[in-house]
C-alpha positions in Angstrom: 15.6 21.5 -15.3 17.6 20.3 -12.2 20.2 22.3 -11.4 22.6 19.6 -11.3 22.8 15.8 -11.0 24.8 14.6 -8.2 25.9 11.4 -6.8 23.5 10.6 -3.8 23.7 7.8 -1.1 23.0 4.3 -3.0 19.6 3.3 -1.3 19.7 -0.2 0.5 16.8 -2.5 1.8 16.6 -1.5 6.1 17.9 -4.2 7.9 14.6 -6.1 9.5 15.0 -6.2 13.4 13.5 -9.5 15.2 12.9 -7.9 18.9 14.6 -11.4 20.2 13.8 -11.7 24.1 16.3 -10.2 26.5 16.8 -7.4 22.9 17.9 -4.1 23.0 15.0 -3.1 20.5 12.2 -5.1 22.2 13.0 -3.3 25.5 13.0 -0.3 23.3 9.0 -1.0 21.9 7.9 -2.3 25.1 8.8 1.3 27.2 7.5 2.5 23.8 4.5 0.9 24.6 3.7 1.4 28.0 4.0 5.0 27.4 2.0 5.5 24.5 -0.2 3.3 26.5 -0.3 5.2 30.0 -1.7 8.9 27.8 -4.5 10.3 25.5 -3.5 12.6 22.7 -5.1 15.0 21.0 -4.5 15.0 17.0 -4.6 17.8 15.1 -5.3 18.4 11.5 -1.9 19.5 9.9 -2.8 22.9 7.2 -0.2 24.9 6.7 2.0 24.1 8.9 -0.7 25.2 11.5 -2.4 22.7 14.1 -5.9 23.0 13.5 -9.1 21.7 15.9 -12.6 21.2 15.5 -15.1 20.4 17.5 -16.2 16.9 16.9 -13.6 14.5 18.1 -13.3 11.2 17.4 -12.2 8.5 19.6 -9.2 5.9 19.1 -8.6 2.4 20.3 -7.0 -0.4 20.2 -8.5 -2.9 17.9 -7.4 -5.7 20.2 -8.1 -3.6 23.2 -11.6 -1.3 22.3 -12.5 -0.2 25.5 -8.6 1.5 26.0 -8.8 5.3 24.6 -5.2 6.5 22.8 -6.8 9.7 22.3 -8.9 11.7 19.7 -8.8 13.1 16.6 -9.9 16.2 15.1 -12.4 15.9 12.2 -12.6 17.8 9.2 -15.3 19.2 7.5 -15.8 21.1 3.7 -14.2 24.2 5.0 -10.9 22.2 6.6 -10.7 20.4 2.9 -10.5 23.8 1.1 -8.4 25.0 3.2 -5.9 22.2 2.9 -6.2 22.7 -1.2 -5.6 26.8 -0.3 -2.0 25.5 1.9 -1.1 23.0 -0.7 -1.6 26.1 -3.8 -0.1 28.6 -2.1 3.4 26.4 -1.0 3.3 25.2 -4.4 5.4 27.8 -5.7 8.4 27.4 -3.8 8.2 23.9 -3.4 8.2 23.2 -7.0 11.4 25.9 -7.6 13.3 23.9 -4.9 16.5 22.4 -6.6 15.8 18.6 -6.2 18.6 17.7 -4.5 17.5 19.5 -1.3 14.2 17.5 -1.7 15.8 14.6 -1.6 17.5 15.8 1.0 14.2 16.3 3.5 13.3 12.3 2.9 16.5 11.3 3.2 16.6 12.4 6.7 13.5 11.1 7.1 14.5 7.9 6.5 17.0 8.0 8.9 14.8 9.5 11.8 12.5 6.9 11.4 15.5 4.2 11.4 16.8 5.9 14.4 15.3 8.0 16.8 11.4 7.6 16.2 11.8 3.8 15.2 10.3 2.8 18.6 7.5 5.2 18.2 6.4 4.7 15.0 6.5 0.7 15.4 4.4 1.1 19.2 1.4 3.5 17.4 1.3 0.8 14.6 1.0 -2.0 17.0 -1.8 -0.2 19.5 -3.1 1.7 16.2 -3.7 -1.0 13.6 -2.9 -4.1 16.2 0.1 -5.4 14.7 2.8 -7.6 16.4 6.3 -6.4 16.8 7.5 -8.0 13.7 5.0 -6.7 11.5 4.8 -3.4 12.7 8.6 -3.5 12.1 8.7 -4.3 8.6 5.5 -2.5 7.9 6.5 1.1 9.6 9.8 0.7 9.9 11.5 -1.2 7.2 9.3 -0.5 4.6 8.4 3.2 4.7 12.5 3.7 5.1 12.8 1.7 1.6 10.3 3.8 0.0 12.2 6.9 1.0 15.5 5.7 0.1 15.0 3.8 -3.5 12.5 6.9 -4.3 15.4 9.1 -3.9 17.4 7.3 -6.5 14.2 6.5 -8.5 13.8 10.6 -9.1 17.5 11.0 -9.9 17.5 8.3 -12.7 14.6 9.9 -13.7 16.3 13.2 -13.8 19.0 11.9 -15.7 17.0 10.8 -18.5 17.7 12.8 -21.3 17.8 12.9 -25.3 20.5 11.6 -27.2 22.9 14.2 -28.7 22.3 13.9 -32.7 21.6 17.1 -33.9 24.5 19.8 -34.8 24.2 23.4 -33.7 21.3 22.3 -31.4 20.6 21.3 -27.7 17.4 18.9 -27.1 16.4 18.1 -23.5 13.9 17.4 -21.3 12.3 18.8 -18.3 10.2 16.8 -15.8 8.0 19.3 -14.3 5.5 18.3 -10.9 1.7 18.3 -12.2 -0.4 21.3 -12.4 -2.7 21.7 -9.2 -2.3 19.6 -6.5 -2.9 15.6 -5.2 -5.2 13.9 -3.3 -3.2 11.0 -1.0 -6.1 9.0 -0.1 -4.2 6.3 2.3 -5.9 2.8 3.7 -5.6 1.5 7.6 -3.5 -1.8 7.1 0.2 -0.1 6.0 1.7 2.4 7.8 4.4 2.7 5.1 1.4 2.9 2.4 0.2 6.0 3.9 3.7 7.1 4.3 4.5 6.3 0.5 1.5 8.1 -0.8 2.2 11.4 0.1 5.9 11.1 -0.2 6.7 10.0 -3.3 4.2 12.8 -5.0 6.0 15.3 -2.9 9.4 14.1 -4.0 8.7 15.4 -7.5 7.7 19.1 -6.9 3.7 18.1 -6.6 1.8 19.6 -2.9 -0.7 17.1 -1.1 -3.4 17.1 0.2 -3.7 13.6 2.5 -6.5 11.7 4.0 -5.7 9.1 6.0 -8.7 6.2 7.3 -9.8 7.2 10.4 -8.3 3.8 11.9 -4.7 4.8 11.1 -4.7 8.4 12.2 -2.4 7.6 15.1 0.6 6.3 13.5 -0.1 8.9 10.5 0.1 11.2 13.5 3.8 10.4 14.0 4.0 10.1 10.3 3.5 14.0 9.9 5.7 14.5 13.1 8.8 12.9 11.6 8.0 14.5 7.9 8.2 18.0 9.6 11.2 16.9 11.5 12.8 16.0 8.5 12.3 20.0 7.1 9.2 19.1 4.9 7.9 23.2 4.5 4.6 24.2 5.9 1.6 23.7 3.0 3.4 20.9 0.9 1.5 18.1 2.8 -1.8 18.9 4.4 -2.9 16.1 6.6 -6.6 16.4 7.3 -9.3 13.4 8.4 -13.0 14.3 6.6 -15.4 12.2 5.6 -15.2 10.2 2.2 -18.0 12.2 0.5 -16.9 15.8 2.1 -13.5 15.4 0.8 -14.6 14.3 -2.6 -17.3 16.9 -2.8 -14.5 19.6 -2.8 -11.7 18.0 -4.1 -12.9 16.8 -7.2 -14.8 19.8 -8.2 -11.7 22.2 -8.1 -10.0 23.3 -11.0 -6.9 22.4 -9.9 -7.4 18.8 -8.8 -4.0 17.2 -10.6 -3.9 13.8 -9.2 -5.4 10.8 -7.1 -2.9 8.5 -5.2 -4.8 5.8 -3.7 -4.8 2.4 -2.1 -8.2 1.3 -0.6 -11.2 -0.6 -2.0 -11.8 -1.3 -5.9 -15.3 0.1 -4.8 -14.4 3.1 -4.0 -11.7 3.7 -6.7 -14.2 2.6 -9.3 -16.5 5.7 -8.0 -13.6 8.0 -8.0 -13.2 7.5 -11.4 -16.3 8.1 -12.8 -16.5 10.8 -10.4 -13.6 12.5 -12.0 -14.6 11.3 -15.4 -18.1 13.5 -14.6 -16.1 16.3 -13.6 -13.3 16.3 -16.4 -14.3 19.4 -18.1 -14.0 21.3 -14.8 -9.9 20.6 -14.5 -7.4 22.7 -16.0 -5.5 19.4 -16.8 -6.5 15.6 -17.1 -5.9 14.4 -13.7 -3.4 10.9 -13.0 -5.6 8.4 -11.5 -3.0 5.9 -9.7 -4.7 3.3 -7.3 -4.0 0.2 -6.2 -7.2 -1.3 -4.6 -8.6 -5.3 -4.3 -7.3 -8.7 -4.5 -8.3 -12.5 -4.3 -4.9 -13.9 -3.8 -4.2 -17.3 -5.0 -2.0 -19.7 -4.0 -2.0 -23.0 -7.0 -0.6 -26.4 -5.8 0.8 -28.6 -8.3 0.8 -32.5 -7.5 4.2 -32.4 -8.0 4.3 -30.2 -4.6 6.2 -30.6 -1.6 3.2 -30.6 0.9 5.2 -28.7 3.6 5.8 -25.8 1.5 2.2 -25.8 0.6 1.0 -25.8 3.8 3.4 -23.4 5.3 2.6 -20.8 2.2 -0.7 -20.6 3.6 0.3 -20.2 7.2 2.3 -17.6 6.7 0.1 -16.0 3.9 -3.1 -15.7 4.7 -2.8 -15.2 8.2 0.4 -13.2 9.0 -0.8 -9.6 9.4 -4.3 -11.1 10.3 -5.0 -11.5 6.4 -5.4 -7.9 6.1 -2.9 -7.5 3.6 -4.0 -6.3 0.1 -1.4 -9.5 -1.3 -2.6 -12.0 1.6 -3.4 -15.3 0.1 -7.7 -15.8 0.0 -7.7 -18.9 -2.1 -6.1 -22.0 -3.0 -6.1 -24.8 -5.3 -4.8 -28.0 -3.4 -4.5 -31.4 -5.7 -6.0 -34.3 -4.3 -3.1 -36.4 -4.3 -1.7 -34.1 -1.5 -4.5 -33.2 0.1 -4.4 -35.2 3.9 -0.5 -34.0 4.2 -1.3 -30.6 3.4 -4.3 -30.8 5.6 -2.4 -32.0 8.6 0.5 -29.9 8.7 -1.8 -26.6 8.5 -4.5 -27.7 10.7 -1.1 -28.5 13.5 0.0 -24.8 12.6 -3.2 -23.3 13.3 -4.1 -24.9 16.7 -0.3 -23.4 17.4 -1.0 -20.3 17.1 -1.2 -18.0 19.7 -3.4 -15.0 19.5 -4.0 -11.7 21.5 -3.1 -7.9 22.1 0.3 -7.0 20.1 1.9 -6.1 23.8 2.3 -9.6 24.5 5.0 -10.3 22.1 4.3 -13.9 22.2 1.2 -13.8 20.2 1.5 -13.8 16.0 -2.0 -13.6 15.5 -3.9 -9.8 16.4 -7.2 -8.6 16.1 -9.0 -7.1 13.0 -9.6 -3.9 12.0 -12.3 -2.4 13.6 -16.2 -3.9 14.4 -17.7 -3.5 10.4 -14.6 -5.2 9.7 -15.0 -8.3 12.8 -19.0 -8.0 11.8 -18.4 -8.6 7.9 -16.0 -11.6 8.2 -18.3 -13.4 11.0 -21.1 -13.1 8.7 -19.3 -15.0 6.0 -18.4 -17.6 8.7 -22.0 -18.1 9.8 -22.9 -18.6 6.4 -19.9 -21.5 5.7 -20.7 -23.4 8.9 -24.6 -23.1 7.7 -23.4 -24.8 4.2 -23.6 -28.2 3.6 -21.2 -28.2 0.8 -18.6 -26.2 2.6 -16.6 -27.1 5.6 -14.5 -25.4 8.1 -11.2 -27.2 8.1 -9.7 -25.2 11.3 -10.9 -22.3 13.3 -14.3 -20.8 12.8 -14.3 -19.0 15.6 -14.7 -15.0 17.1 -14.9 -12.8 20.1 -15.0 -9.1 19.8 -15.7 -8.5 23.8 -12.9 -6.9 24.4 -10.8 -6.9 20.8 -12.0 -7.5 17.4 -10.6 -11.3 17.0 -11.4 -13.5 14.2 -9.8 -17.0 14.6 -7.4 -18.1 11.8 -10.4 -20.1 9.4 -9.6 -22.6 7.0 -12.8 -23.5 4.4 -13.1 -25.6 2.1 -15.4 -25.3 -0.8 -16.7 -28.3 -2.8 -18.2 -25.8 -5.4 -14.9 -23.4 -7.0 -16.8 -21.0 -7.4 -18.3 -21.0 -3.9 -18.9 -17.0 -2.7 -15.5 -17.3 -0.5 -13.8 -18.3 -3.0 -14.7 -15.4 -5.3 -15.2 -12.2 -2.7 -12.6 -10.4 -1.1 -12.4 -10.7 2.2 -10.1 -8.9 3.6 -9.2 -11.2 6.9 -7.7 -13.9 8.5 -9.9 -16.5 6.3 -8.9 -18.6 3.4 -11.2 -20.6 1.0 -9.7 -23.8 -0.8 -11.0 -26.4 -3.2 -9.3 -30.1 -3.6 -9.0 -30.6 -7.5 -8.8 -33.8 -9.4 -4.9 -34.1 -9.5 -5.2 -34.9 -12.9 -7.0 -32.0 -13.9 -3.9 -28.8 -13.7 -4.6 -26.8 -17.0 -8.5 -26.8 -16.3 -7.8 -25.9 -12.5 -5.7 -22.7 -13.6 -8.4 -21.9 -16.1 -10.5 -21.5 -13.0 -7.7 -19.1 -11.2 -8.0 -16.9 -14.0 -11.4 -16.4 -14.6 -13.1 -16.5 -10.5 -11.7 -13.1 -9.0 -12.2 -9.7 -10.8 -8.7 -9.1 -9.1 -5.5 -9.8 -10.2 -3.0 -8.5 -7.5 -0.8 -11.2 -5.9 -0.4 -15.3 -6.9 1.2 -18.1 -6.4 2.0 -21.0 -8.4 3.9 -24.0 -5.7 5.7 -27.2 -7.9 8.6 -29.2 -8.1 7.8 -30.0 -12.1 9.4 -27.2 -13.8 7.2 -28.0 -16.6 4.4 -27.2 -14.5 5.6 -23.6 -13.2 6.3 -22.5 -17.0 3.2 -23.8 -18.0 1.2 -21.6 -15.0 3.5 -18.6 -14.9 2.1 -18.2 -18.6 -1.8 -19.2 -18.1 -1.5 -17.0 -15.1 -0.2 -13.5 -17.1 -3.3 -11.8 -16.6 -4.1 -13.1 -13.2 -1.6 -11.8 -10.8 0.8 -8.2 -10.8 3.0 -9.6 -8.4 3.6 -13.6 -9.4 5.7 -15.8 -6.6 6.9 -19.2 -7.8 7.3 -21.6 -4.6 6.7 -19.0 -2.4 3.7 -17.8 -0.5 2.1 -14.7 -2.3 3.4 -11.9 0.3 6.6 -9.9 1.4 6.8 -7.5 -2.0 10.1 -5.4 -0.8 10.6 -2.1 -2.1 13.7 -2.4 -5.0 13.6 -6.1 -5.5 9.6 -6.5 -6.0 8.1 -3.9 -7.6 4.3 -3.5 -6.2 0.7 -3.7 -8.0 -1.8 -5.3 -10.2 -4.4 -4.6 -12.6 -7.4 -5.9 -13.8 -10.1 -5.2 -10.5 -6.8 -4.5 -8.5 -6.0 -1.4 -9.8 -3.4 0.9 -11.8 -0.4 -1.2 -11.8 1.5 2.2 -11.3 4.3 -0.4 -9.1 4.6 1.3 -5.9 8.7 1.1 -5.3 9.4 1.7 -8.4 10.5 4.4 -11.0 7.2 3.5 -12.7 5.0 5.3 -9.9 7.2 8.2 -9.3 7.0 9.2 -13.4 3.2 9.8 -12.9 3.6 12.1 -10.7 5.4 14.8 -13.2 5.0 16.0 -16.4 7.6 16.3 -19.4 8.3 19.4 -21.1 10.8 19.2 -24.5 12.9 22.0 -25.1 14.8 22.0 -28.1 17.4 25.3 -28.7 19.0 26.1 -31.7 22.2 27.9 -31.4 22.3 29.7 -35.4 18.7 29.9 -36.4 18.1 30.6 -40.0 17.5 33.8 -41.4 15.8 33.2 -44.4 12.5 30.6 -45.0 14.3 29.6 -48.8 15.6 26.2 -49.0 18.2 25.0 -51.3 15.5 23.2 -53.2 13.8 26.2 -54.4 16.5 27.7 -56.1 16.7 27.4 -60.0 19.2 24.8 -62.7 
């Protein structure tokens, strides 16, 4: 049981900073920058609390500047894995007996260091790291990892609080929300610093120990990540931060008897072989293990003829290409009537030649590079293939250069056939797939939202006919987690939009919310009975 409830600080969404020319922040990023810039680190593993090394390194760049080294990181192997579980077990203890305000306590202050003094940093090894502009990295590592923190705090209070009714006389009912038996597995993608910040943290919060794997193309913002968590007072062992191999890690973490927990966001792929990984080995655990992952999506964005075509058009500007589409909620389809079509057309065709694209140090450009090569390779293939179709055409872009950074050109398709392999595949880029429908034909259009994508993360549904958005908003149920109505099918904030799908997508566990944070414990019931009886006779027994 805690050991008390308290008042604690009322969370609050972190003011978003726009780095305006001639800013105090954006001469902030840009020394931030050009010092990250001007030296090579060396990355540790975290176990323990120790720094540990091996002796294969592995190189990091810039996506939007490959040739440029940031530094290396150390990889693990088997051994480094079991000795991360060995940390996690053995500061398990401790952790766990902690009262919870003092946890609350350690990422509290984290929050704060990374709105204050490590704000720069964090932003400027996003931007080099995972080649986002200012703006994203700042409501990406910034804003969004301080909102986890914060709302997580009160999430695990209200949690706390949640107790029996008092009904019974001469006893005391209540209930005790104990961390999982074992340890977790934090299993954190490239494309959100605040995901891989999240992951870890919020199982942490609740008594658990972690064991954390970041991709290999985040490592150097997860880096400063575990630098600011240790700042904040988070004890040696409670998260382990190590960088093996898919299969190594999985190899020894999900044959160990106390595997407790997966939280994940990457790939429906590989979450789908998780689970029947885990499935295979469930007689091995001493408990059945929370699966919790939020994995693929085929965002939608639906057009009603009643649409204003400006909003249509900047919907997909904005959402399928801010972030460089490689946002798990970025839009990947949409469904434009015909009666709008040319406006549409126009307006996004004029906002694609504007864009500007390049290295994030240039704060003028809102388009970046991509991941990494598989991930340049894999979308130019797809683009090769729509130029080669004669039933598809490329409405804007179409382009790529990866000789010095991995840039794919903002692409606009359009697909005659609705269920052309674009329309249907995530992606996972800056490329979106439409189709022009028969204005006439709405109710069979959303039919075909609902049944093309195995996914069902983010939508949209865009309409001035109110009619219309109550009619979609309940074909669509199944279709999206997060549902935006004349908005594009981005910007989930932590309090307000609660975050996941289901379906292909995942869990729906709703990161930045009081939903994800109860799977990460496990309720114990204690009833006490203050004047036991003394004799097993009831009234009834007794004779006329």
């Amino acid at each position: 049981m805690p050991k008390g409830i308290y008042n604690v600080p009322q969370p609050w969404n972190e003011p978003v900073k726009n780095y305006a020319a001639g800013s105090s922040e954006r001469k902030e990023l840009q020394a931030m920058l050009k010092e990250l810039r001007s030296k090579e680190i060396d990355v540790p593993m975290y176990i323990g609390g120790k720094e540990v090394r091996s002796n294969d390194k592995v190189r990091l760049a810039p996506p939007h500047d490959h040739k440029h080294t940031l530094g290396h990181f150390h990889k693990s192997n088997k051994e480094h894995v079991t000795q991360a579980i060995n940390a996690a077990l053995a500061a398990k203890p401790m952790w766990e007996a902690l009262s919870w305000e003092h946890r609350a306590s350690i990422f509290l202050k984290a929050a704060e260091l990374i709105a204050g003094p490590y704000r720069a940093k964090l932003n400027a090894a996003t931007m080099l790291g995972q080649s986002k502009n200012a703006y994203q990295a700042e409501i990406d590592s910034a804003c969004e990892i301080i909102d986890f923190l914060r709302f997580n705090v009160m999430y695990m209070t209200e949690i706390y609080k949640q107790q029996p009714p008092v009904t019974g006389v001469g006893i005391w009912n209540r209930v005790e929300q104990r961390p999982l038996e074992g340890f977790i597995y934090a299993l954190t993608p490239f494309n959100f610093t605040a995901i891989a910040g999240n992951l870890p943290t919020s199982c942490a919060m609740m008594g658990n120990v972690v064991v954390w794997k970041p991709s290999n193309t985040q490592v150097y913002s997860a880096n400063v990540l575990m630098e600011i968590f240790t700042k904040a007072g988070v004890p040696d062992g409670v998260i382990n931060l190590i960088y093996p191999s898919g299969p190594d890690a999985a190899d020894v973490i999900f044959s160990h008897a106390d595997f407790a927990g997966i939280h994940f966001t990457g790939s429906t792929e590989v979450f789908q072989n998780i689970w029947k990984t885990i499935g295979n080995n469930i007689h091995k655990y001493k408990t059945y293990p929370r699966i919790v992952g939020e994995t693929g999506g085929k965002d939608f964005i639906v057009a009603h003829k009643s649409a204003d075509a400006n909003i249509v058009a900047t919907a997909i500007s904005r959402g399928a290409f801010e972030f460089q589409g490689q946002k798990c909620s970025a839009a990947s389809r949409a469904y434009i009537p015909s009666n709008i079509w040319e406006e549409v057309k126009a307006q996004v065709v004029a906002d694609l030649k504007s864009f500007k694209m390049g290295p994030t140090e240039d704060f003028t450009n809102f388009i970046n590079a991509v991941i990494d090569e598989k991930s340049f390779d894999k979308l130019a293939k797809y683009i090769d293939a729509a130029k080669a179709d004669k039933n598809v055409e490329i409405v804007a872009g179409g382009n790529y250069d990866k000789s010095k950074g991995y840039f794919i050109e903002p692409t606009i398709i359009r697909a005659n056939d609705p269920k052309y392999v674009t329309m249907c595949e995530e992606l996972f880029g800056p490329v979106l797939t439409l189709y022009v429908y028969d204005e006439n034909k709405f109710e069979e259009t959303l039919q075909l939202v609902d049944t093309t994508s195995i996914y069902a993360l983010t939508g949209a549904i865009i309409a001035k006919d109110r009619y219309a958005i109550e009619y979609a908003t309940k074909a669509l149920r199944n279709a999206a987690g997060n549902f935006y109505i004349n908005d594009k099918p981005t910007g989930a904030v932590v309090g307000q939009q609660p975050f996941g799908g289901a379906r292909g997508s995942g869990t729906n566990d709703k990161a930045g919310s009081m939903i994800n944070l109860l799977r990460w414990v496990s309720p114990r019931t204690i009833k006490e009975t203050f004047v036991p009886p003394t004799d097993y006779r009831y009234p009834f027994l007794q004779a006329d």
